[in-house]
C-alpha positions in Angstrom: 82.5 164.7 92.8 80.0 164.2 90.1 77.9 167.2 89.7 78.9 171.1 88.5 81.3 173.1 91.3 80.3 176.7 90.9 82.3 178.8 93.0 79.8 182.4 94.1 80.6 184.5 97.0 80.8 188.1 97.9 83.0 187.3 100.9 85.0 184.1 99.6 88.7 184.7 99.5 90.2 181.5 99.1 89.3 177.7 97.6 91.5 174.8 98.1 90.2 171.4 97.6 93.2 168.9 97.3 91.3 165.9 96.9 89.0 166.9 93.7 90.0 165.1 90.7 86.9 165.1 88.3 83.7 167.2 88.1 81.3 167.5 85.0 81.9 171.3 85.3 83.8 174.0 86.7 82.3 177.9 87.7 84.3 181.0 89.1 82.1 183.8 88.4 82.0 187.2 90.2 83.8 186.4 93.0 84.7 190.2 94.3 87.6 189.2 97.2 88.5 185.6 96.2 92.6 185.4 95.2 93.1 181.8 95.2 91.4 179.0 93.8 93.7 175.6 94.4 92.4 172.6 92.7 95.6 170.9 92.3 94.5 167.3 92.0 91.6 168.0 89.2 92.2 166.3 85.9 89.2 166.3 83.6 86.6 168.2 83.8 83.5 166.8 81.6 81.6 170.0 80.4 83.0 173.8 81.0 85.1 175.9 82.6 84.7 179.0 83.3 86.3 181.8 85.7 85.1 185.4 85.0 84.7 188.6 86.3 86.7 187.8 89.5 88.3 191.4 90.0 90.5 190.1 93.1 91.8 186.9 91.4 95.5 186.3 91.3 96.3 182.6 91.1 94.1 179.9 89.8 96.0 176.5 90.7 95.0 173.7 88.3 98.2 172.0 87.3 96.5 168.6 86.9 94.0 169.5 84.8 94.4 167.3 81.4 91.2 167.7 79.6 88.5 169.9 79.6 85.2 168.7 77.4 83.1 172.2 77.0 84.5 175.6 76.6 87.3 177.1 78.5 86.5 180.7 79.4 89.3 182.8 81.1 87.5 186.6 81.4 87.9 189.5 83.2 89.9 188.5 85.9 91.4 192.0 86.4 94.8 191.0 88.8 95.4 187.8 87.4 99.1 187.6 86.1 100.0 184.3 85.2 97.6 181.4 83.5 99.6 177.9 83.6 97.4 174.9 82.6 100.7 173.2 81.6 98.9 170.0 81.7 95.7 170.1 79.5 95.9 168.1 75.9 92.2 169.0 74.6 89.2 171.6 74.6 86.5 169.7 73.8 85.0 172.9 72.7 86.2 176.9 72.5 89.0 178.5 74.7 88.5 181.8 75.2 91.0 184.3 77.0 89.7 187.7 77.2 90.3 190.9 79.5 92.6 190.0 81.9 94.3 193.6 82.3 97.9 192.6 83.8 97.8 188.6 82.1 101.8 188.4 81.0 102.1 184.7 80.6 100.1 181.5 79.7 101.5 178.1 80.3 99.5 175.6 77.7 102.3 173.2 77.3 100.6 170.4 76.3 98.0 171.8 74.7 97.5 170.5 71.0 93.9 170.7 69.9 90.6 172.7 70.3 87.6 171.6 68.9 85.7 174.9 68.7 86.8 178.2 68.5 89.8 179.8 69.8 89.7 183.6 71.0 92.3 185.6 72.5 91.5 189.5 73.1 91.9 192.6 74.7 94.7 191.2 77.3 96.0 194.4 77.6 99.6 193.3 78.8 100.5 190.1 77.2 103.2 189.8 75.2 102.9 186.4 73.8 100.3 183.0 73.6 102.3 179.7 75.0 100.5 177.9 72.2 103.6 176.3 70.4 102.2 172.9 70.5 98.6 173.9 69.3 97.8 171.8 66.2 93.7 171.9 65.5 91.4 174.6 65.8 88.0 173.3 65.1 86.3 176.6 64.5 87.8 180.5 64.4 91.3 181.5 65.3 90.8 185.0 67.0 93.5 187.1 67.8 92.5 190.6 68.3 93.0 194.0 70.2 96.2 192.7 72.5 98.0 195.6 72.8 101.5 194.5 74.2 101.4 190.9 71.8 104.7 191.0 69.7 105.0 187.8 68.3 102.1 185.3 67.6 103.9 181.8 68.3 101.9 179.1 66.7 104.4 177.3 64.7 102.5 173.6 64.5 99.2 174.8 63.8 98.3 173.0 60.4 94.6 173.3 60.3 92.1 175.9 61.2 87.9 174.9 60.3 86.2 178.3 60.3 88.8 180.9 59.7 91.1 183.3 60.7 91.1 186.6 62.0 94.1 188.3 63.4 93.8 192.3 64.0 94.3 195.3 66.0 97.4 194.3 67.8 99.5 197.4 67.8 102.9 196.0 68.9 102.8 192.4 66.9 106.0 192.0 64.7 105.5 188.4 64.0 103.3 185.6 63.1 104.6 182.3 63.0 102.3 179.9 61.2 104.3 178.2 58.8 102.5 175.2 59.1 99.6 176.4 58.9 98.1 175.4 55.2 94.2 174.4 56.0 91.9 177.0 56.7 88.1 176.7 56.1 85.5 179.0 56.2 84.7 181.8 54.5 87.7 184.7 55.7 91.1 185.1 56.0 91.9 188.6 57.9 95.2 189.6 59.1 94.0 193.3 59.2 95.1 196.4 61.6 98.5 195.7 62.9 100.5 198.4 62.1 103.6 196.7 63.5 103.1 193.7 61.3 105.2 193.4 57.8 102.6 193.2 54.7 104.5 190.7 52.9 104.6 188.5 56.2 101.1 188.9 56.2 100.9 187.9 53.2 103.0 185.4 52.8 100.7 183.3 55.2 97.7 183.5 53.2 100.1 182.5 50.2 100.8 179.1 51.8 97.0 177.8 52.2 96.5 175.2 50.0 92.6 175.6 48.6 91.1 178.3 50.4 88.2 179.6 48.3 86.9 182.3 51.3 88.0 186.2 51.5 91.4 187.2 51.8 91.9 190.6 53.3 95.6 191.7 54.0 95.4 195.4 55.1 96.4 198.5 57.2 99.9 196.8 58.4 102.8 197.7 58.4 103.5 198.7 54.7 106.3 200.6 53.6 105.7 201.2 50.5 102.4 203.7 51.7 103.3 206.1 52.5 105.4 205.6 49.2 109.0 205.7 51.3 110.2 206.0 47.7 108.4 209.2 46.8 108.3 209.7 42.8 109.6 206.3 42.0 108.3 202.6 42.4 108.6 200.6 45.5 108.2 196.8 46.1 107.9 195.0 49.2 110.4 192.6 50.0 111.0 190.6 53.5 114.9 189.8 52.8 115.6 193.9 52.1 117.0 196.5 54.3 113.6 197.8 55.8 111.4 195.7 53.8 111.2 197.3 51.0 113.0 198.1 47.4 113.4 200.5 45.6 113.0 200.6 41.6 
């Protein structure tokens, strides 16, 4: 198939087309009963993806699926638990994961660049990305309002081209980014995540090599405010009994 597969029914329940391995693009939206899409045999996918505001949803099969060359929109999908697309290498342009209420896992494997922007918020359950092999993000890194996120995991990520903003994710304890050291653009926000260490925080913006944009570190998990110290000094420091000294 050649042309755009747009998937639209108020009475649909289930897709399954074995035999489809390429299409120039790929539409789910507002499907009110559909629970299954299975496009097992898909592998590229020339322009978009995009499966939204299907409140029914629970498994979208697409295990072939290597490369996608637009954006790759995963939204509002209410009852969807699980997102594996262990297969796909590229996003030609920005993935976007955003309000799927009871999403726990991702399964991006494979996946090592994205050419636009990528933006994962308000998945009110997940606890973690699946982006460890993620090395290029061609426009924003967005990580915002995921309220059960503890640990951002993107540990070969070198290079980010329109910056980074990472906030409002009450349970996140940990960013790993130690790679990271290219960030363009004109911000650099880890802001609002009172679980978070400051000096973690920190420490990641201390490791970009020739950023000349805003660097906002604030409203984390500092304990030296309240001043745990009282009367006397304190000073932050990762490698200390509860983060923090006191002089």
């Amino acid at each position: 198939m050649t042309g755009v597969l747009q998937v639209n029914g108020e009475k649909l329940t289930s897709v399954h087309l074995p035999n489809l391995v390429t299409v120039k693009g790929l539409f789910v939206y507002v499907n009110p009963v559909l629970t299954t899409i299975s496009l097992e045999a898909l592998a590229s996918v020339e322009k978009g993806v995009g499966f939204d505001g299907n409140d029914s949803l629970t498994t979208i099969g697409l295990g072939a699926l290597t490369y996608v060359g637009g954006n790759l929109i995963i939204g509002r999908n209410y009852w969807l638990p699980t997102l594996a697309l262990d297969a796909l290498t590229s996003v030609g342009d920005g993935l976007l994961i955003s309000e799927n209420t009871i999403l726990t896992s991702l399964g991006f494997d494979a996946l090592t660049s994205v050419e636009g922007s990528l933006e994962i918020k308000t998945n009110a359950a997940l606890p973690n990305l699946g982006l460890d092999g993620l090395t290029f993000i061609g426009g924003q890194l967005e990580v915002l309002g995921n309220a059960a996120l503890t640990s951002l995991e993107l540990e070969a990520l070198t290079s980010v081209g329109a910056g980074v903003e990472i906030g409002q994710n009450d349970m996140l304890e940990a960013v790993n980014m130690g790679a990271l050291t290219t960030v363009g653009g004109a911000h650099f926000t880890i802001k609002d995540n009172p679980s978070l260490p400051t000096c973690d925080a920190q420490a990641l913006a201390d490791h970009l090599v020739g950023f000349s944009g805003n660097i906002v570190i604030d409203y984390n998990d500092d304990p030296c405010y309240p001043d745990p110290c009282i009367s006397t000094l304190c000073s932050i420091d990762c490698t200390a009994p509860d983060d923090y000294v006191c002089m």
